[in-house]
Structures are given as C-alpha cells and as structure tokens.
C-alpha positions as CSV (number, residue, x, y, z in Angstrom):
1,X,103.5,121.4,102.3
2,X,101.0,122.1,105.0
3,X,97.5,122.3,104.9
4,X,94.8,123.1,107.3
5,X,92.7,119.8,108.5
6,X,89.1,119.5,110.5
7,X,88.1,116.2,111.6
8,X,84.5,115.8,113.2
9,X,81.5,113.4,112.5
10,X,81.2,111.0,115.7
11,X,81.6,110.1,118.8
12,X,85.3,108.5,118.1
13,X,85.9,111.5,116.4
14,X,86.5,114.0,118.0
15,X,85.9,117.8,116.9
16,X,89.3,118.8,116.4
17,X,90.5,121.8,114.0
18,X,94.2,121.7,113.5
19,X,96.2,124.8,112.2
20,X,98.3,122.6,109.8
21,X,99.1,119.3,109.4
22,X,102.0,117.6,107.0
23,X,100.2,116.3,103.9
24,X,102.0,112.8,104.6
25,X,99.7,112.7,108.1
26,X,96.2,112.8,106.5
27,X,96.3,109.3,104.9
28,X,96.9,107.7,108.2
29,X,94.5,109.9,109.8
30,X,92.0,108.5,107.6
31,X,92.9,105.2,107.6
32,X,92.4,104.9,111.6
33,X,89.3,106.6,111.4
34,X,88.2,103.9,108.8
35,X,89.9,101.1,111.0
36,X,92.4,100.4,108.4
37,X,96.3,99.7,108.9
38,X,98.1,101.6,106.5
39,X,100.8,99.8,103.9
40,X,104.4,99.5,105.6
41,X,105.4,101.8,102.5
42,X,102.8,104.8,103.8
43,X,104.6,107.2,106.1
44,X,103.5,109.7,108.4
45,X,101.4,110.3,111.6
46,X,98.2,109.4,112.5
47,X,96.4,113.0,113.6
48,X,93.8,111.3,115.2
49,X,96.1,109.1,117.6
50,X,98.2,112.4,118.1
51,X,95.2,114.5,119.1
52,X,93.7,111.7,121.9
53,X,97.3,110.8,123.0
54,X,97.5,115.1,123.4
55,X,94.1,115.1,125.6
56,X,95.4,112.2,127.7
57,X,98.8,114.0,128.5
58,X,96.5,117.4,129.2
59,X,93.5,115.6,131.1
C-alpha cells in the first residue's frame, strides 16, 4: 500500500512532501523524529534519514 506523507514542524525536520511512501516506512520515520530506536521486529525505512541522506548526496 502506499500513501502520501508530509513531515514538517522544526528545525530537525525538515519540510518535506513525499509522493508515496510504503506504510512499513512511517513507524520508523516517527520513531527517529521522536528519538526512539525501533523494536528489531519493526521493519522498514526511516523517511526522515532517507530524505537528509538524499540532500547530502544532492548538496
């Protein structure tokens, strides 16, 4: 399933709208923005490490 995602609402947030994003990738999203590691059991990827990992690469 895919879903469309905005995360905004500080500085170590960036505003980011993402066309779609895998429903398994918003736990961890929100997890690092909390400062939480996820449970070895949760899968998927982090969209917030993906997008400032995407602006390093472009930069």
């Amino acid at each position: 399933m895919t879903v469309p995602l905005i995360i905004e609402g500080s500085p170590e947030i960036p505003l980011k709208e993402i066309s779609y994003c895998k429903t398994t990738d918003i736990v961890p999203a929100m997890l690092k923005i909390i400062g939480k590691k996820p449970h070895k059991s949760v899968f998927g990827t982090s969209l917030v490490l993906l997008y400032i990992t995407l602006m390093l690469y472009f930069v």
